[in-house]
N, CA, C and O atoms as a GROMACS GRO file, in nm:
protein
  564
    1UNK      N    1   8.341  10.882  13.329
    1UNK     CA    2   8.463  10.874  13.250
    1UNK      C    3   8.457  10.754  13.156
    1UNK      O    4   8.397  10.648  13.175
    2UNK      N    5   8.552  10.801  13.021
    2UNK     CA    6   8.484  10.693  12.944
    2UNK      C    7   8.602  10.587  12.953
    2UNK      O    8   8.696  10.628  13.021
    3UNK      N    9   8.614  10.497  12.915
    3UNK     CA   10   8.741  10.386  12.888
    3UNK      C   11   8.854  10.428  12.782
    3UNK      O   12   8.834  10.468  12.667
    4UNK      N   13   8.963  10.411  12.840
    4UNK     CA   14   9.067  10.453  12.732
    4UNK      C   15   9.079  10.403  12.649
    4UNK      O   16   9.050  10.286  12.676
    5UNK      N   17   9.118  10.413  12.504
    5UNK     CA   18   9.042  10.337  12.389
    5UNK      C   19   9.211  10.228  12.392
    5UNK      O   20   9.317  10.253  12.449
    6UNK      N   21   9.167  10.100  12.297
    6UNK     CA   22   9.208  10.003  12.297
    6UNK      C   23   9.366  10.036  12.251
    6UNK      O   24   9.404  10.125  12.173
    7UNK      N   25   9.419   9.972  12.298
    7UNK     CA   26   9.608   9.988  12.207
    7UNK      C   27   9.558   9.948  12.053
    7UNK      O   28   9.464   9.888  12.000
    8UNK      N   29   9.704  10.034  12.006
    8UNK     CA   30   9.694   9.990  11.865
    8UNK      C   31   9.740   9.874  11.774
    8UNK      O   32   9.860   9.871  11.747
    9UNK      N   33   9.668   9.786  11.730
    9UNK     CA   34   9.731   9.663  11.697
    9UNK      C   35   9.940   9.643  11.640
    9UNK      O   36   9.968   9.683  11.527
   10UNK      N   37   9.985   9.619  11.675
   10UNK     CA   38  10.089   9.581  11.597
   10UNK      C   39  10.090   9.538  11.463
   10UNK      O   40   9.999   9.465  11.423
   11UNK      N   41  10.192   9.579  11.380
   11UNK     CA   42  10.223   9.578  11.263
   11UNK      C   43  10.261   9.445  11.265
   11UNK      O   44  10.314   9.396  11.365
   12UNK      N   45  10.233   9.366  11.139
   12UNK     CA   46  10.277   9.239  11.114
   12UNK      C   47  10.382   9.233  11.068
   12UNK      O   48  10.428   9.314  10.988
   13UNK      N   49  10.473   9.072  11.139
   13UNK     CA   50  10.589   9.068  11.150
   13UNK      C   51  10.638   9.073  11.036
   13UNK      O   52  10.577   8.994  10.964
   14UNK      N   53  10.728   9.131  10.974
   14UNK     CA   54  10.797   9.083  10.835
   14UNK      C   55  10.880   8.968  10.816
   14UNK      O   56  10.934   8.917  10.914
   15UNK      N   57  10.899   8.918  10.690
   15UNK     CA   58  10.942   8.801  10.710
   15UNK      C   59  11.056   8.842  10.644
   15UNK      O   60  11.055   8.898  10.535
   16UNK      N   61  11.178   8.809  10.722
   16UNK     CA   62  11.340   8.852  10.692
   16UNK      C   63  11.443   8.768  10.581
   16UNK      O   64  11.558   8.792  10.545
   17UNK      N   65  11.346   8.655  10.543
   17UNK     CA   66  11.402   8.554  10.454
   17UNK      C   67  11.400   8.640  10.270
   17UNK      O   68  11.492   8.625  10.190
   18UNK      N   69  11.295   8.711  10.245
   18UNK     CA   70  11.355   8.785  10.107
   18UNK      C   71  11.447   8.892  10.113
   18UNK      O   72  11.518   8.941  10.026
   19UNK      N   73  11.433   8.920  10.236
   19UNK     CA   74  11.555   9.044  10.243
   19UNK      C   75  11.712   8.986  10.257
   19UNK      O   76  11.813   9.033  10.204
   20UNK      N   77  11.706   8.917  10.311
   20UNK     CA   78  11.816   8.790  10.344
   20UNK      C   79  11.889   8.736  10.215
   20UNK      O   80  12.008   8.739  10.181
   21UNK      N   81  11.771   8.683  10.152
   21UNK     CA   82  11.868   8.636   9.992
   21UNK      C   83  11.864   8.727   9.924
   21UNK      O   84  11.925   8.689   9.824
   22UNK      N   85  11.803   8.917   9.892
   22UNK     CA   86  11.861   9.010   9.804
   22UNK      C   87  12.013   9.022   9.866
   22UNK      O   88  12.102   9.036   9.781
   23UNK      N   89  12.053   9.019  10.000
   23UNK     CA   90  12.127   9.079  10.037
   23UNK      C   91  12.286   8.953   9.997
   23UNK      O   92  12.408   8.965  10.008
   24UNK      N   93  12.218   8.869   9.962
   24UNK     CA   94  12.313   8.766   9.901
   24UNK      C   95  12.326   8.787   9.735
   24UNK      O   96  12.432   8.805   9.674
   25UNK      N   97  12.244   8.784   9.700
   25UNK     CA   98  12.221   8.810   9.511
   25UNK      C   99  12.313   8.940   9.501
   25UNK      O  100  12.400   8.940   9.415
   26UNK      N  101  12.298   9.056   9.588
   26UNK     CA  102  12.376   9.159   9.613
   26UNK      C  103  12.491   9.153   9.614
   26UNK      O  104  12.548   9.262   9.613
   27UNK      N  105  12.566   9.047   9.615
   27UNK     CA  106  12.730   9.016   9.690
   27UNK      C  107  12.738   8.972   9.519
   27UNK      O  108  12.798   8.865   9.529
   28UNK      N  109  12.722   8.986   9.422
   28UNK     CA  110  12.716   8.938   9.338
   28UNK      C  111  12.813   8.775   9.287
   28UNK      O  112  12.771   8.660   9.278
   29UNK      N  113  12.913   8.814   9.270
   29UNK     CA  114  12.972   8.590   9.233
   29UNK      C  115  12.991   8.542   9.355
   29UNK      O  116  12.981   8.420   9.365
   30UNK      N  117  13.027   8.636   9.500
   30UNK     CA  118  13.053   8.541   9.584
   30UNK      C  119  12.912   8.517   9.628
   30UNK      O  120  12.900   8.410   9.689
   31UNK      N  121  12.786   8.596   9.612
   31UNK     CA  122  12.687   8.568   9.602
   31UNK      C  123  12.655   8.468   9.562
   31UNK      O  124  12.587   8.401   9.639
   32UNK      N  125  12.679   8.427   9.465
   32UNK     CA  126  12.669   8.277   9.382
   32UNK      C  127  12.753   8.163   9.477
   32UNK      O  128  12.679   8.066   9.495
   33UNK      N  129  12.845   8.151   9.522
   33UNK     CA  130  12.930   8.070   9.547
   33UNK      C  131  12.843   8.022   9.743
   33UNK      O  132  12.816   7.918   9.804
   34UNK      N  133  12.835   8.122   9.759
   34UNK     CA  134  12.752   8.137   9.911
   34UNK      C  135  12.609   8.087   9.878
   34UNK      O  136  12.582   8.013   9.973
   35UNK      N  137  12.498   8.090   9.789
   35UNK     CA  138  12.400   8.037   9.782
   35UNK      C  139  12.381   7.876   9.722
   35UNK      O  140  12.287   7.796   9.731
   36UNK      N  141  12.491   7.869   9.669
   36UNK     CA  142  12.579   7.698   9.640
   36UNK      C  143  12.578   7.650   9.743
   36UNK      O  144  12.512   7.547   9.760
   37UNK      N  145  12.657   7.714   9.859
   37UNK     CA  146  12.674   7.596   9.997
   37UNK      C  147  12.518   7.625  10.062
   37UNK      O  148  12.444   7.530  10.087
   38UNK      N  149  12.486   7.736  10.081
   38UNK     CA  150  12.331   7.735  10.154
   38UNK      C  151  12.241   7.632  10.061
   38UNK      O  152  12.201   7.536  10.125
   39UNK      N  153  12.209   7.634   9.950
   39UNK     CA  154  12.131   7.534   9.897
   39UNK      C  155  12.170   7.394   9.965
   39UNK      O  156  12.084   7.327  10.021
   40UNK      N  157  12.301   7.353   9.959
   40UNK     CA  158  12.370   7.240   9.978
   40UNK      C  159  12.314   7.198  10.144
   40UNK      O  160  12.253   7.092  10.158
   41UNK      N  161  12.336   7.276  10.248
   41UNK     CA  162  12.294   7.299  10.314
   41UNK      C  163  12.140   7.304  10.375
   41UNK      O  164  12.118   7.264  10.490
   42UNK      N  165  12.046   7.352  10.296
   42UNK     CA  166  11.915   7.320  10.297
   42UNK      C  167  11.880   7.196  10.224
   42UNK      O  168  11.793   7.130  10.281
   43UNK      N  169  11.907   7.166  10.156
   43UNK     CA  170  11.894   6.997  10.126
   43UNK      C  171  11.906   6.950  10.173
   43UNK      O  172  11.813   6.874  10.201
   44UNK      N  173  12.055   6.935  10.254
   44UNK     CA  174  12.092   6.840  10.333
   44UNK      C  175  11.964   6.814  10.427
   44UNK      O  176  11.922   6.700  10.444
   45UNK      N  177  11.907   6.922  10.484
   45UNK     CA  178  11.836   6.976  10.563
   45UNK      C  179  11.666   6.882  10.573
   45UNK      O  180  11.602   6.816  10.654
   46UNK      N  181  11.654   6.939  10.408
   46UNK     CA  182  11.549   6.890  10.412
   46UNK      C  183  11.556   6.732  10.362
   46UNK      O  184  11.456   6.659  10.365
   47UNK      N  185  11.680   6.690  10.319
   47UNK     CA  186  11.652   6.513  10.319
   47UNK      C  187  11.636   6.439  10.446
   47UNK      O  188  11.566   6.339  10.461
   48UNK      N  189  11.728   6.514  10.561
   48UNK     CA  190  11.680   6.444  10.680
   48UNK      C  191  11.707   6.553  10.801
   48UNK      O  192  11.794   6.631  10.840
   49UNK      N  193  11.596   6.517  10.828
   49UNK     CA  194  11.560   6.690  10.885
   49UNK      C  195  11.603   6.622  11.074
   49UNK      O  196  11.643   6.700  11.160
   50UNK      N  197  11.587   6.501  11.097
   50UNK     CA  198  11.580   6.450  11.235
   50UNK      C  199  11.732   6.464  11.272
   50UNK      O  200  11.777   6.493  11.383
   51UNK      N  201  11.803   6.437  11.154
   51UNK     CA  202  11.988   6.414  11.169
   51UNK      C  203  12.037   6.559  11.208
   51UNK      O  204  12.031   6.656  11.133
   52UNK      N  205  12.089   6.560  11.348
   52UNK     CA  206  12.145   6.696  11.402
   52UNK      C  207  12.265   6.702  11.296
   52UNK      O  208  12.285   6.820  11.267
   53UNK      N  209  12.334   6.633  11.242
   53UNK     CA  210  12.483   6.680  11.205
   53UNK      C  211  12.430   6.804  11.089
   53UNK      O  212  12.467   6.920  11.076
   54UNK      N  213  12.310   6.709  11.004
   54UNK     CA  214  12.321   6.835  10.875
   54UNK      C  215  12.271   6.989  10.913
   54UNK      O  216  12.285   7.083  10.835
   55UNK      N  217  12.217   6.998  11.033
   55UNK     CA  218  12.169   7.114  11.154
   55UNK      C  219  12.249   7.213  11.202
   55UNK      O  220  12.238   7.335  11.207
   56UNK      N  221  12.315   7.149  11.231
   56UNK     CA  222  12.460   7.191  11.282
   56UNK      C  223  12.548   7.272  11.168
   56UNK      O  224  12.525   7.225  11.057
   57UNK      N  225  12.642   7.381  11.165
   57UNK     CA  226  12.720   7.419  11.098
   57UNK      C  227  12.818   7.496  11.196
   57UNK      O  228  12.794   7.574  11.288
   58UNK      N  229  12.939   7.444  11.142
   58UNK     CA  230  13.093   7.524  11.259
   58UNK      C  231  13.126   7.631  11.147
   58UNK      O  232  13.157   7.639  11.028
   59UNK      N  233  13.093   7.736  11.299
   59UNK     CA  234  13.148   7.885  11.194
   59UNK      C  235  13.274   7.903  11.144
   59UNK      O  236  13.296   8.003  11.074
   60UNK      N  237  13.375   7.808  11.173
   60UNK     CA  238  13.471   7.853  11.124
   60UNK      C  239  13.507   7.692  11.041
   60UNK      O  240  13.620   7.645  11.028
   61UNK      N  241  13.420   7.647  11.007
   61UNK     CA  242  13.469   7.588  10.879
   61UNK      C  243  13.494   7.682  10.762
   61UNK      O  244  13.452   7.797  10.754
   62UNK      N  245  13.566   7.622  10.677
   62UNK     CA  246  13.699   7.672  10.562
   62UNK      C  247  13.540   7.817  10.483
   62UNK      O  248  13.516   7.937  10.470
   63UNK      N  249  13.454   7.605  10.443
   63UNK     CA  250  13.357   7.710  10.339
   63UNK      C  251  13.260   7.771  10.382
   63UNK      O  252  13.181   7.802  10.294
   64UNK      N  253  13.233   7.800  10.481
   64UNK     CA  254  13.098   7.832  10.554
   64UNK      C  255  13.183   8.018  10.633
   64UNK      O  256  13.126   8.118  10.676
   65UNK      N  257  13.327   7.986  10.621
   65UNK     CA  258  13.397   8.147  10.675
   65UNK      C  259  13.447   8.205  10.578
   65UNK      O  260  13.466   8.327  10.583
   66UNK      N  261  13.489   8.110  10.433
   66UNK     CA  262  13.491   8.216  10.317
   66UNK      C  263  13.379   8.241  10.211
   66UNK      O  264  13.399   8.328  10.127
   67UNK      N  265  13.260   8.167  10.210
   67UNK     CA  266  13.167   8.155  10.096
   67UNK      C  267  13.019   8.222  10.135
   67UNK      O  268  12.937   8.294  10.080
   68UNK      N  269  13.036   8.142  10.288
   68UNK     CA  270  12.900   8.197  10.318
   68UNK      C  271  12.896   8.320  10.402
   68UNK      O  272  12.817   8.410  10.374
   69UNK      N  273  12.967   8.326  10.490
   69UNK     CA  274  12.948   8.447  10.615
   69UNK      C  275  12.991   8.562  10.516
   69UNK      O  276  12.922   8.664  10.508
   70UNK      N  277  13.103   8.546  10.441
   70UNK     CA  278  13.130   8.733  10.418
   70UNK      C  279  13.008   8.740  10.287
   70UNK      O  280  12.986   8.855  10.249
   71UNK      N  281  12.972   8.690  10.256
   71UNK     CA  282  12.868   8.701  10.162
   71UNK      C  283  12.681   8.714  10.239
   71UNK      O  284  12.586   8.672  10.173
   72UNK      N  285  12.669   8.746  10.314
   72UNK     CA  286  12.563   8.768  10.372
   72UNK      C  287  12.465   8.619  10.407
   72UNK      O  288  12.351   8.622  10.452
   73UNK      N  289  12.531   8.515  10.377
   73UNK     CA  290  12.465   8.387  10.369
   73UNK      C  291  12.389   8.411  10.538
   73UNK      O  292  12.273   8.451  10.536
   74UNK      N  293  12.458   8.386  10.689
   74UNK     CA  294  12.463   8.426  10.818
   74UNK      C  295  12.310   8.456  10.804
   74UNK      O  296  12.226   8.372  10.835
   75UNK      N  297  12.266   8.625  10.738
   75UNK     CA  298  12.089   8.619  10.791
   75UNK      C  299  11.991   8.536  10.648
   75UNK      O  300  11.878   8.578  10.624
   76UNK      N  301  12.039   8.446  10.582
   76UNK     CA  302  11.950   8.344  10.558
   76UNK      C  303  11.913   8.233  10.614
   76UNK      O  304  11.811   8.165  10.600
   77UNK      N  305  12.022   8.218  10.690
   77UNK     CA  306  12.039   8.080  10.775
   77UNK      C  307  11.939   8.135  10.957
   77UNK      O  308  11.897   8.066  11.050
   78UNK      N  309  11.938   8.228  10.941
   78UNK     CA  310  11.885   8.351  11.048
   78UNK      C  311  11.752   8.362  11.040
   78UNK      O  312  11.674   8.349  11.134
   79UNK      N  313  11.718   8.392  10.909
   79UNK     CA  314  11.599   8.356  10.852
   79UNK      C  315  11.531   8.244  10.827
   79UNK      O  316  11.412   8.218  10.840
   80UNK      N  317  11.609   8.192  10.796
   80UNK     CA  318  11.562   7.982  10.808
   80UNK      C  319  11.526   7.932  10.995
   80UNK      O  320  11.451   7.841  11.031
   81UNK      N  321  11.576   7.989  11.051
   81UNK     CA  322  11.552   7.959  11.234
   81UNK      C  323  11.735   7.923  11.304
   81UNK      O  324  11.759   7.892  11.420
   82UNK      N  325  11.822   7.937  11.208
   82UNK     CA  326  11.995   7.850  11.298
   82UNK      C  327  11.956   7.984  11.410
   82UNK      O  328  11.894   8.089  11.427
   83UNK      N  329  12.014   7.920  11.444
   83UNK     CA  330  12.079   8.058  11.628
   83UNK      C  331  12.210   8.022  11.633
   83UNK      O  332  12.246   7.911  11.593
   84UNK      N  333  12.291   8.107  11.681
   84UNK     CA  334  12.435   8.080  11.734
   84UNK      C  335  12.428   8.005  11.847
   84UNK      O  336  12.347   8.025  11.938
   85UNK      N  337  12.512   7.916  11.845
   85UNK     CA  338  12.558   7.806  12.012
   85UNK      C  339  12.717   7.816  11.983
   85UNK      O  340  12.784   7.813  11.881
   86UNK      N  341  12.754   7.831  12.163
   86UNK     CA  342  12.891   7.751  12.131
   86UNK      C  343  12.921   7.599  12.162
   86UNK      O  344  12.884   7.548  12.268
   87UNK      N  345  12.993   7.528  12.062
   87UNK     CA  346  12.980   7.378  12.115
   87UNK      C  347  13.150   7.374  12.158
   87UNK      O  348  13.212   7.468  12.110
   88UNK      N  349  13.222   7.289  12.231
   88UNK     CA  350  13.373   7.293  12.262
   88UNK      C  351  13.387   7.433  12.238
   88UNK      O  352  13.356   7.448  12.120
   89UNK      N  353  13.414   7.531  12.280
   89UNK     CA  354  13.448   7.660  12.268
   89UNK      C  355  13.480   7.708  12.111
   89UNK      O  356  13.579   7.771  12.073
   90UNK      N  357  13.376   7.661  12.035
   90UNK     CA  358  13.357   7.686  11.925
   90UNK      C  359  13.223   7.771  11.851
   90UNK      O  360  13.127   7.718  11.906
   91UNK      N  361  13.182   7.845  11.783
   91UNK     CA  362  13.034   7.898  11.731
   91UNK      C  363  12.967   7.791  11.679
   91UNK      O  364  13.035   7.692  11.652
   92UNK      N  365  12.863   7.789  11.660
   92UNK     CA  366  12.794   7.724  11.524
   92UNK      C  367  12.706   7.742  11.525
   92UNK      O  368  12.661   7.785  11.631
   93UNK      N  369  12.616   7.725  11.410
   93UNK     CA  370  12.478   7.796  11.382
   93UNK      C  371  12.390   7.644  11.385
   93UNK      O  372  12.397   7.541  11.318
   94UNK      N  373  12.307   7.687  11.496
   94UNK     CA  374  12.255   7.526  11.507
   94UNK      C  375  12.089   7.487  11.477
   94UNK      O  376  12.021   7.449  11.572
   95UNK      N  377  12.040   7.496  11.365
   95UNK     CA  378  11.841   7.461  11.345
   95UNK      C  379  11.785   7.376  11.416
   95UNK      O  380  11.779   7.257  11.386
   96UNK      N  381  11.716   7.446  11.562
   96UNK     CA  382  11.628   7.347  11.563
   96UNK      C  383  11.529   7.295  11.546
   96UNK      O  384  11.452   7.356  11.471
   97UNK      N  385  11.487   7.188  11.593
   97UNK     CA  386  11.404   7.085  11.590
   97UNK      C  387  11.261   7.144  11.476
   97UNK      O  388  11.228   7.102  11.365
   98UNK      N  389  11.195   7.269  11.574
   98UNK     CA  390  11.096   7.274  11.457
   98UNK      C  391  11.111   7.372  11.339
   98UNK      O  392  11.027   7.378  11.249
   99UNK      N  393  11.220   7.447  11.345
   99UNK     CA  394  11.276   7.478  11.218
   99UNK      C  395  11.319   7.389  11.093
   99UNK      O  396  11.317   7.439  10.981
  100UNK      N  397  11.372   7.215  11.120
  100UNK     CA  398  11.406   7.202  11.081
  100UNK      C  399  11.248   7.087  10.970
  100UNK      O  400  11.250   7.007  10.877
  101UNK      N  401  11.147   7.143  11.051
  101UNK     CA  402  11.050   7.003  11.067
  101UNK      C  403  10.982   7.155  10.960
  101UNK      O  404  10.930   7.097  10.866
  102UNK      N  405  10.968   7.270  10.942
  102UNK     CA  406  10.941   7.364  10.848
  102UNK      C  407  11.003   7.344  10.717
  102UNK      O  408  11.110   7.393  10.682
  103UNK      N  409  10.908   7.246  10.628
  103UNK     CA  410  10.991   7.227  10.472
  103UNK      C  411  10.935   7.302  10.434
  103UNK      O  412  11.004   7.368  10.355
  104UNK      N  413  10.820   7.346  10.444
  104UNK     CA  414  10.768   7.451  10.341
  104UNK      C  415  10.859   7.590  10.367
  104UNK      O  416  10.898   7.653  10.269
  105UNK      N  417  10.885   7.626  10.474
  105UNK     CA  418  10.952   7.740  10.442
  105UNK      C  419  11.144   7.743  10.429
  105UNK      O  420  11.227   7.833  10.421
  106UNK      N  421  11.152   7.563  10.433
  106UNK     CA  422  11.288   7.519  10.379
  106UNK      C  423  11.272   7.541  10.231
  106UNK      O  424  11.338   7.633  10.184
  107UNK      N  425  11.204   7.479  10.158
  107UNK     CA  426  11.164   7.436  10.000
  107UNK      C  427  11.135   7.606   9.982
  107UNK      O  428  11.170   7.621   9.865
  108UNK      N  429  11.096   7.726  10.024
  108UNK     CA  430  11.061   7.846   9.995
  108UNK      C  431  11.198   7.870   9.942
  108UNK      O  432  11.215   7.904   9.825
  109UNK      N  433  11.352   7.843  10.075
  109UNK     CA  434  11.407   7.951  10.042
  109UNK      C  435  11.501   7.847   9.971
  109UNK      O  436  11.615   7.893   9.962
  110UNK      N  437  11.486   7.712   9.914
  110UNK     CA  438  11.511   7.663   9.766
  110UNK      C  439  11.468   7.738   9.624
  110UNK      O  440  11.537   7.746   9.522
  111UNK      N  441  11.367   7.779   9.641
  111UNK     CA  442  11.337   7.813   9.567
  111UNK      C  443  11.389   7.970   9.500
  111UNK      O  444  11.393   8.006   9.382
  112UNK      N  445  11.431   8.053   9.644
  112UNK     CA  446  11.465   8.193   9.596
  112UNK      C  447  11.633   8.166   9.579
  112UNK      O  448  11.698   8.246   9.512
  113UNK      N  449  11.697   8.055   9.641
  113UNK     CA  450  11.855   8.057   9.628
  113UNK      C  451  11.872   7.995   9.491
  113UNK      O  452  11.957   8.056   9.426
  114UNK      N  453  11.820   7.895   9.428
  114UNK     CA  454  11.813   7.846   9.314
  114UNK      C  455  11.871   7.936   9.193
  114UNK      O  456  11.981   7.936   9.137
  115UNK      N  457  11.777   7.998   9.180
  115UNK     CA  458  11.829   8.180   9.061
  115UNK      C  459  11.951   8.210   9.073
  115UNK      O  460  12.029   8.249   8.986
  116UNK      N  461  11.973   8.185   9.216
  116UNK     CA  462  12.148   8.293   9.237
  116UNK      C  463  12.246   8.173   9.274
  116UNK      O  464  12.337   8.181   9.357
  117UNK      N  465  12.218   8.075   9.207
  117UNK     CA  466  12.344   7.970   9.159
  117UNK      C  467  12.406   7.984   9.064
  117UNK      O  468  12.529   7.972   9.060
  118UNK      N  469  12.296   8.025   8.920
  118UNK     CA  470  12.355   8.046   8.798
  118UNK      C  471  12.311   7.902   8.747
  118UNK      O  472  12.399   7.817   8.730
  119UNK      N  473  12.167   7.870   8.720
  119UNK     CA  474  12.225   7.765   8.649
  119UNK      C  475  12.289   7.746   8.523
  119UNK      O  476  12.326   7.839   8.451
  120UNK      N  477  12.303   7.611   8.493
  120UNK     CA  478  12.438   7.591   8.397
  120UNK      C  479  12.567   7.642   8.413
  120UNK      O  480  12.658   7.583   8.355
  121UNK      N  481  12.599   7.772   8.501
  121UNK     CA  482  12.719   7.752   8.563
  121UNK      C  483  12.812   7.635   8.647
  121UNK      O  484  12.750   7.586   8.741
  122UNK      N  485  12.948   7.583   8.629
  122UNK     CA  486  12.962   7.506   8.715
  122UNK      C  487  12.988   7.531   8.829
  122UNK      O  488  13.052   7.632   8.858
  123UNK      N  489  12.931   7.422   8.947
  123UNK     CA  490  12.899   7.449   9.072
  123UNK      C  491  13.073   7.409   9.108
  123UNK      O  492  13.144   7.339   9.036
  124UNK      N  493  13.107   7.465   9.215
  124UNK     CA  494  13.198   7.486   9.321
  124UNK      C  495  13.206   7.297   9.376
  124UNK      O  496  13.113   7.249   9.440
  125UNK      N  497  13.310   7.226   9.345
  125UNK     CA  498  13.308   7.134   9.401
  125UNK      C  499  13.312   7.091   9.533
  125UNK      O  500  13.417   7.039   9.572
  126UNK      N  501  13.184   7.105   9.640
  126UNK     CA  502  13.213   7.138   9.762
  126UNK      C  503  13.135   7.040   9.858
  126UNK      O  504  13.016   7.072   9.869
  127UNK      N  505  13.173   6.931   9.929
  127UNK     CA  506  13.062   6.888  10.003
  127UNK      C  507  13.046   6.944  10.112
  127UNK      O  508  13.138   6.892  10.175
  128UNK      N  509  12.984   7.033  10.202
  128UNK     CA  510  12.964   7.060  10.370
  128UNK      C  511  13.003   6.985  10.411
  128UNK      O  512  13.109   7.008  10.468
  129UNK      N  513  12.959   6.863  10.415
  129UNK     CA  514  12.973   6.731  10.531
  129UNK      C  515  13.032   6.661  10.502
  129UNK      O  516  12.997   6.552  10.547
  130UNK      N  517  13.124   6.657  10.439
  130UNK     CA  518  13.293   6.623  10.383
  130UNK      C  519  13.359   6.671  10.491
  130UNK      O  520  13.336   6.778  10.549
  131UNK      N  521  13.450   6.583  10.520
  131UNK     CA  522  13.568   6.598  10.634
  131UNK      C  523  13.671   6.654  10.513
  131UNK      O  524  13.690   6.622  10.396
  132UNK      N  525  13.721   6.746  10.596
  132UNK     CA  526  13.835   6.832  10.491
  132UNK      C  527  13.959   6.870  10.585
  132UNK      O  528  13.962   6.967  10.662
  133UNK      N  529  14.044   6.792  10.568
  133UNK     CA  530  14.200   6.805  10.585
  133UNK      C  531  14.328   6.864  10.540
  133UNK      O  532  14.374   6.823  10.433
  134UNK      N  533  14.375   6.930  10.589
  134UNK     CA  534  14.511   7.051  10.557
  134UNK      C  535  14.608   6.996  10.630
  134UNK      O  536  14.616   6.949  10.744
  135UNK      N  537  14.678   7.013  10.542
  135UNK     CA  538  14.801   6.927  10.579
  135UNK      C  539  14.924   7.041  10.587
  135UNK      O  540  15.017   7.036  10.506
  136UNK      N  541  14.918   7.156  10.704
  136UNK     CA  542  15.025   7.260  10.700
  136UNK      C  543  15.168   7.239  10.689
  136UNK      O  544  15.249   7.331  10.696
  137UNK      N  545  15.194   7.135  10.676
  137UNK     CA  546  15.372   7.034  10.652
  137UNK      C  547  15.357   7.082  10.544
  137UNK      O  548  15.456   7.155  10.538
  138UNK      N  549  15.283   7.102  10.414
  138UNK     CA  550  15.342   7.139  10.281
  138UNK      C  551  15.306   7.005  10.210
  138UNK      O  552  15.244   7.021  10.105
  139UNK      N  553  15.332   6.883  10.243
  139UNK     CA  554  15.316   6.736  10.164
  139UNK      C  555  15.187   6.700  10.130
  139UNK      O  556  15.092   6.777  10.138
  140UNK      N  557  15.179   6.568  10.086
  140UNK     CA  558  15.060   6.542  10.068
  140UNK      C  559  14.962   6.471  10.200
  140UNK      O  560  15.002   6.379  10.271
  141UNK      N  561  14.822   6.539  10.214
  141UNK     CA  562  14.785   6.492  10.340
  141UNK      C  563  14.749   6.337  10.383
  141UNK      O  564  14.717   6.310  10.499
   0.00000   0.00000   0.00000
């Protein structure tokens, strides 16, 4: 009897990061407005990649639940390496360590979010890592 012949190799993995930002360019202006904070976001990223805070993102911050999630931002950041954690009974999408130590494939997906800013459009005055306060009294906060 002869030997059963070898399995068949697996198909190579695809990489989910160009499908990720069509599916943002797709959302068309909020498209734009969502690849504003993800850029913002990957910078942060890649200026200091050791600092957990810029790593970290709370899903239910203001701009990250109206700019980025309904706009497909979620599988770029998916594609970049975040995973969901809950921290205080909260979500957040958290990069680690050697995701965050990956500039080349940080600086990649600079490079494909870049286009779908618009340049010379003006950017969305927005910092992530700005403490942002609402003041539901109506006054000034």
């Amino acid at each position: 009897p002869s030997a059963p012949p070898p399995p068949a190799p697996s198909p190579p993995l695809r990489d989910p990061l160009p499908d990720a930002v069509a599916g943002v360019a797709a959302a068309g202006p909020a498209g734009r407005d969502c690849a504003v904070v993800l850029l913002k976001y990957v910078e942060a990223v890649l200026r200091q990649p050791s600092l957990p805070r810029v790593r970290a993102i709370r899903a239910g911050n203001a701009a990250f639940a109206g700019r980025v999630a309904p706009a497909g931002g979620v599988a770029v950041l998916s594609a970049l390496g975040f995973h969901e954690e809950r921290r205080g009974g909260e979500p957040w999408l958290v990069l680690c360590d050697a995701g965050a130590r990956d500039a080349a494939r940080l600086t990649r997906a600079l490079d494909m979010l870049r286009p779908l800013a618009a340049p010379g459009a003006p950017a969305p005055a927005f910092d992530p890592f700005a403490t942002h306060r609402v003041d539901l009294r109506g006054g000034p906060a």
